[in-house]
N, C-alpha and C positions, 0 to 999 in steps of 0.2 A: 574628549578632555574633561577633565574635573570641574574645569572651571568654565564649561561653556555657559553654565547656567547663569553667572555671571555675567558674563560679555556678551548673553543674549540680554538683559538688563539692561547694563549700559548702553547698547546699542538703540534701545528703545527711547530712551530719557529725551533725547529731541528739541527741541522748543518749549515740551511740555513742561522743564523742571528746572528749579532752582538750582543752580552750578555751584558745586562748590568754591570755587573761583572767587564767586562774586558772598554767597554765604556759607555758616557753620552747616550745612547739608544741603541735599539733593531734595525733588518731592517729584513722586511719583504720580501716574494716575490714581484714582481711587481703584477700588475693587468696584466700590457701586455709584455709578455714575448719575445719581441723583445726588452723590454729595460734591462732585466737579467744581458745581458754582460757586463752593465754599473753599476750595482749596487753590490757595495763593498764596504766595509770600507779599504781594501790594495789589493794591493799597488793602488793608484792614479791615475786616470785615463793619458793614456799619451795624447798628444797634438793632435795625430793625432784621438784616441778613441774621444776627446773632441769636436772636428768637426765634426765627424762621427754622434756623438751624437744629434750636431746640429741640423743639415741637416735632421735628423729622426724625430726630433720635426716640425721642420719649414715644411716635407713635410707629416705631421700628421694635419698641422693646429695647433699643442699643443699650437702654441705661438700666433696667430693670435686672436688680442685684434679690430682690424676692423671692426668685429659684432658686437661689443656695443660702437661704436661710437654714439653718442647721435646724431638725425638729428631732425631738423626743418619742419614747415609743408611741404614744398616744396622739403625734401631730402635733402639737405645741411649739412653736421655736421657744429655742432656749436660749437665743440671745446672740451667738455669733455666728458667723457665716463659712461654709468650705469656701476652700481653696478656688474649685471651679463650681461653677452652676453645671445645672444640667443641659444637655445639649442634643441634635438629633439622633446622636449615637449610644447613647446613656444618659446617668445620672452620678454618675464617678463613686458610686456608694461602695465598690469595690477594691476600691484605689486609694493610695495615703489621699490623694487632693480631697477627701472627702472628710480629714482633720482640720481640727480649728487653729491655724496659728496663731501666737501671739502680734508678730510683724503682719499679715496680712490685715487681721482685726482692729489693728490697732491705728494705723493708719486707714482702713475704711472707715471706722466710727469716725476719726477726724473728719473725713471726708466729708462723710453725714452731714453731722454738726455744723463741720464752715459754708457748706450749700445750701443748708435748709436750717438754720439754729432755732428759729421757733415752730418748726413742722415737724412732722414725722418722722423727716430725718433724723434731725437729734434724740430724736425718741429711741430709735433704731441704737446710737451711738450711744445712748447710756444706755439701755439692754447687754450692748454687745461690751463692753467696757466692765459691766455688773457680773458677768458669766464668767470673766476672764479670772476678777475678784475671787468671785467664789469658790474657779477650782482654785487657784493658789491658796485660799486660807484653809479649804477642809483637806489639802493633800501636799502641801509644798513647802508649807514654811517651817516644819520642822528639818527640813534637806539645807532651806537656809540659815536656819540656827546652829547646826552643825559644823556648819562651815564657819561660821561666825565664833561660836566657840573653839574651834580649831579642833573638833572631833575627825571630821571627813576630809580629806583634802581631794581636793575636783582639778586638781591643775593637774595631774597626770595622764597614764595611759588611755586609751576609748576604754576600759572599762569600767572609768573613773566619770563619763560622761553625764553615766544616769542616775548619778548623785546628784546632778547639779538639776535645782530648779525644772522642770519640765517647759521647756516652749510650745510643746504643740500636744492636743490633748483631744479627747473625745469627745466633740460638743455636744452631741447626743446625749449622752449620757453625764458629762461634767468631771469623767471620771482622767487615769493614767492610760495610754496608750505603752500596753508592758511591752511592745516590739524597740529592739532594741535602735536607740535613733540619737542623732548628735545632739545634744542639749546644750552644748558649748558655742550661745549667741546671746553675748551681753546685749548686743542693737535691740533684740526682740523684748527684754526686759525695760530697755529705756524705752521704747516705743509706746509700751503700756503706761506706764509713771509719764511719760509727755502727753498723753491723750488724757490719761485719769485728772491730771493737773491743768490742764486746758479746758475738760469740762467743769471743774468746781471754780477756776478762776472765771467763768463767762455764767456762772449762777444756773447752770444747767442739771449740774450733778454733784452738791454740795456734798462736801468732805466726811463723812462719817468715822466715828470713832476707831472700828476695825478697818476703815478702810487707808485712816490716817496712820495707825500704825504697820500695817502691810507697806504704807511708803517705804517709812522709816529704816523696818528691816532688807527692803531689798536694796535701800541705799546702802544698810550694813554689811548687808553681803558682796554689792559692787565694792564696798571697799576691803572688802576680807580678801577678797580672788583676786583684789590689785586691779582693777577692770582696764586700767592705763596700758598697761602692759603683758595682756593676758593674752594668749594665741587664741584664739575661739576659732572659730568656723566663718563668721562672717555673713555680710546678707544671704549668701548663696549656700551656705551650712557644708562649708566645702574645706579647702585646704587649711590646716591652724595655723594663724599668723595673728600679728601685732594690727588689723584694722581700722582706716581711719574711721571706716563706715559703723563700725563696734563701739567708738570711742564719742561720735557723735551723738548719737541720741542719749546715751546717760549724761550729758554734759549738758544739754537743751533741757532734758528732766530735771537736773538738778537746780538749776538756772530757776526754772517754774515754780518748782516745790518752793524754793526759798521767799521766791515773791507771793509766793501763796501762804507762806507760815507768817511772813513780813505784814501783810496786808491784813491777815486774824490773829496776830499779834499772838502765834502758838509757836509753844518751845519743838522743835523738831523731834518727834519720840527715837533719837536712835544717840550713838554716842555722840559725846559734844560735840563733837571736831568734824563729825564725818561727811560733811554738809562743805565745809571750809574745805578740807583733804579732797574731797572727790571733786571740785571746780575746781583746784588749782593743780591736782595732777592731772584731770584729764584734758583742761585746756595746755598744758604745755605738751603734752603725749599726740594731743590733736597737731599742733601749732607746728610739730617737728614733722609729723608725717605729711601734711598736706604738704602740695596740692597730690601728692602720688595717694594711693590705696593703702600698698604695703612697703614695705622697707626691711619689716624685718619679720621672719629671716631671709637675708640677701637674696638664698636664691628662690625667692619667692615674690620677689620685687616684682611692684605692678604701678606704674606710674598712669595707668587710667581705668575705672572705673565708674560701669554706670550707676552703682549704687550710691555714690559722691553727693548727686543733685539731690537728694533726700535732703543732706545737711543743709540744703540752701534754701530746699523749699520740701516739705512745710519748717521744718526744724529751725530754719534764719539761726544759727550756730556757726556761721563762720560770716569772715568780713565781707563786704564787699569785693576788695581786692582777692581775696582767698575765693572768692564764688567766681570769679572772673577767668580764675586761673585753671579751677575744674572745668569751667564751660571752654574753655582751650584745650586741655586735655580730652572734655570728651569727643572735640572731633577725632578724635582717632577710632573711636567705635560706633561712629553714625554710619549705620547702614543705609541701602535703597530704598528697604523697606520698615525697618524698626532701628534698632540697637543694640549692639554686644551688650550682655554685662562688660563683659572684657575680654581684649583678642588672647587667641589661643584657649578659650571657653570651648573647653568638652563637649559640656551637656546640650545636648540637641543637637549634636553636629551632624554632618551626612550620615543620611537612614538611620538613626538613633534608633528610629521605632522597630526597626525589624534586627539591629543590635542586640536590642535587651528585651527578653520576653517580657521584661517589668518596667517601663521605661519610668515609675516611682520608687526605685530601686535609689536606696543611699547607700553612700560610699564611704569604705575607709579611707584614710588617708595612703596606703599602698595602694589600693583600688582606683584610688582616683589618677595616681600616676601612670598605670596602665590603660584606662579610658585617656585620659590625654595623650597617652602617642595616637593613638587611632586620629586625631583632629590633624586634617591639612589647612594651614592657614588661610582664612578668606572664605570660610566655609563654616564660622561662627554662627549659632542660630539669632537671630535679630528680633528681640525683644517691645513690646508693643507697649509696655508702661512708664518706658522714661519718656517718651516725646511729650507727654501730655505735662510734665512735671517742669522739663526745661522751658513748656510753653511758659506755665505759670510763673518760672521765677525769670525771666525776661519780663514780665509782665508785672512783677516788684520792680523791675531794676527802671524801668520805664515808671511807673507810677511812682518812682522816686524821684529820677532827673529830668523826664520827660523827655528824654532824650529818644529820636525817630528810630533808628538805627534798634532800639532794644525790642518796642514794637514791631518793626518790622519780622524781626527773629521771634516774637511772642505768636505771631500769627504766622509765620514757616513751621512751625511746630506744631503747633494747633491744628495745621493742614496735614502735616505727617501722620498725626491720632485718628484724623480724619479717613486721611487714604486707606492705612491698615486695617480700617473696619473688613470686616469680610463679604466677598461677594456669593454671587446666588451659585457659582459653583463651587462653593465648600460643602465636603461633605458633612463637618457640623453643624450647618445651617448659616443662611444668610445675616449680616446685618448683627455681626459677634464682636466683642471686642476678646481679641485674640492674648496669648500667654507670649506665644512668640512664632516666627514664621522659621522653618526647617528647611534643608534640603533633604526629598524625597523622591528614587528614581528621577534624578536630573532635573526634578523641580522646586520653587520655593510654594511650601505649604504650609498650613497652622498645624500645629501641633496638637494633639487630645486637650490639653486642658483649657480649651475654647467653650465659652468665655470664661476668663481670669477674671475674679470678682475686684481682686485689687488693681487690672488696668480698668472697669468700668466705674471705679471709685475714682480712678484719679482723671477722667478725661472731664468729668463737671468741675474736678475744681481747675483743670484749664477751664472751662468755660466764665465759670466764674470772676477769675480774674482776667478774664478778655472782656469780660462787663464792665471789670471795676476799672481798666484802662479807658475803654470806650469812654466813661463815663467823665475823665479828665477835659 
């Protein structure tokens, strides 16, 4: 049967795991059974378990993101990071994961920054934030002037895509990556403008001239394309629709910027209004779709997604109430072992990898309709980077009301990040933090782009904020 591989899973779960029953997920054994003693939903791990814990990762390599520093011909990094690190099997130099994305980068440099803001880390995040700068002003912003003057229009057909702005680029070199690829993700734009504005509001990477006007213009072009209301591609660079998750981080950027130009008491370089027009349409364009994903177009309706929990953490762009109600929605895509983006998700579905001779193969929008029949429900690949995120913002919502119950789930989650680590039978190496787990030949496996630099970014700032609880 299809689905043994499952009901061999469940059958396993035992004593050993949180029931959903009783919480928002299940928890598994780990893969490596030196992190056991860390994984529980009670009681919490204490202060001193949680450096113990550390110290295990850090001398495991779990957290060392310094392998997929992107370098230059000469060896030099140039400031942002692939997709994946290298791993027993390669070094993905062959493969898209081996491009710089804007969403990946942009949220590790956060990452950086809020774990280590006067170390290396932050260091690392304004390099990688400074690269990002760079390519868009020697190659982009004439694409967004265009559009702004009303020369190019990018809201149309995919051959209208690679008009718009570039998201992912060759950080090698700093240059355009001329293959042709969806560029229709407003999120990845906000992502960049909420990190650039997070580092100059914390005095780490104050605001420069060109870099104050590249705000300006990409807020002018989020509002020339209507960003409220624009079908893009979405975290996932997949189906065009109205996302809430698209809609989020311009709205969190814009929110910054303004307390940023407020605070230095600087006129915003872009048109009067555009500052006022982009909060107030994209919080109402937000307000209507949550707590769902998509809405429109109807038959593209997705009332859960994992990409959601961004907006609550790091982004804090939706209410309490509005976070509450996505952390309800996404039980529907807590796996045994990770997490859907979203059910009925294609990609990585059973044997994907021997599917597509390219398994970094992008998709048209016809193309993706045809990969989606091939998906039986229940057989969604489970995703290793949102557990660590959900830890985190339970761990806001606790450090806010102190209420048990939010901790409790702060540290279920934490344990899930925990478990997914990889054990000593992968064949890309022990001790990885994974992209996501597949089924292969009747089994659940990691996938090639082990480790995913953006789930080894996001599992310290779980950690992080299981300090900052502890510390209550």
């Amino acid at each position: 049967s299809r689905f043994a591989p499952l009901r061999r899973v469940a059958s396993q779960v035992g004593s050993q795991v949180a029931m959903a029953g009783e919480l928002p997920a299940t928890l598994k054994e780990p893969y490596q059974p030196a992190l056991a003693k860390f994984c529980r939903a009670d009681p919490p791990l204490t202060s001193e378990e949680l450096a113990e814990l550390k110290s295990l990762l850090i001398s495991k390599d779990a957290l060392n993101i310094a392998k997929a520093k992107v370098k230059d011909a000469t060896g030099k990094p140039t400031g942002t990071f692939s997709a994946s690190a290298a791993n027993a099997e390669g070094d993905h130099s062959e493969s898209s994961m081996f491009g710089s994305w804007f969403r990946d980068n942009a949220l590790i440099a956060y990452g950086l920054y809020v774990c280590d803001p006067d170390g290396p880390g932050a260091d690392d995040a304004v390099s990688c934030i400074a690269s990002i700068a760079d390519f868009l002003l020697s190659s982009q912003t004439f694409k967004m002037e265009r559009v702004i003057c009303g020369l190019d229009d990018v809201k149309g057909p995919e051959e209208t895509w690679m008009k718009r702005p570039h998201i992912r680029f060759l950080g090698a070199t700093g240059k355009e990556d001329p293959k042709w690829y969806n560029h229709k993700q407003n999120d990845a734009l906000g992502y960049f403008l909420f990190t650039r504005c997070t580092l100059a509001l914390g005095g780490k990477m104050p605001m420069s001239g060109d870099h104050l006007k590249l705000c300006g213009q990409l807020f002018d072009y989020l509002r020339a394309i209507e960003s409220w209301n624009d079908l893009d591609g979405g975290h996932w660079e997949e189906h065009s629709a109205q996302h809430a998750s698209s809609i989020g981080p311009p709205l969190a950027a814009v929110r910054l910027f303004r307390k940023l130009c407020d605070a230095k008491r600087w006129l915003a370089p872009c048109k009067v209004d555009t500052i006022d027009v982009l909060e107030r349409e994209l919080k109402t364009a937000l307000n209507k779709v949550l707590p769902n994903e998509i809405i429109t177009p109807a038959e593209l309706e997705r009332d859960s997604d994992a990409a959601l929990i961004f907006l609550c953490y790091p982004l804090d762009v939706v209410s309490d109430e509005q976070g509450l109600q996505i952390l309800d929605r996404l039980k529907k895509v807590y796996g045994h072992i990770g997490v859907c983006r979203y059910r009925k998700d294609s990609y990585w579905c059973r044997d994907y990898g021997s599917k597509y001779s390219d398994p970094t193969k992008h998709f048209t929008d016809a193309e993706l309709k045809e990969r989606d029949a091939q998906l039986v429900l229940g057989e969604e690949a489970q995703w290793c980077l949102f557990d660590p995120m959900v830890s985190a913002y339970y761990g806001k919502l606790y450090q806010k009301t102190k209420k048990p119950e939010y901790l409790k789930c702060q540290q279920l989650f934490l344990s899930r990040s925990l478990a997914a680590i990889t054990g000593d039978d992968c064949k890309y190496g022990p001790w990885l933090c994974c992209e996501a787990y597949y089924i292969e030949d009747d089994k659940w496996v990691s996938n090639p782009d082990t480790p995913l630099v953006w789930t080894q970014a996001d599992l310290p700032m779980a950690l992080h904020e299981m300090k900052n609880s502890l510390a209550i």
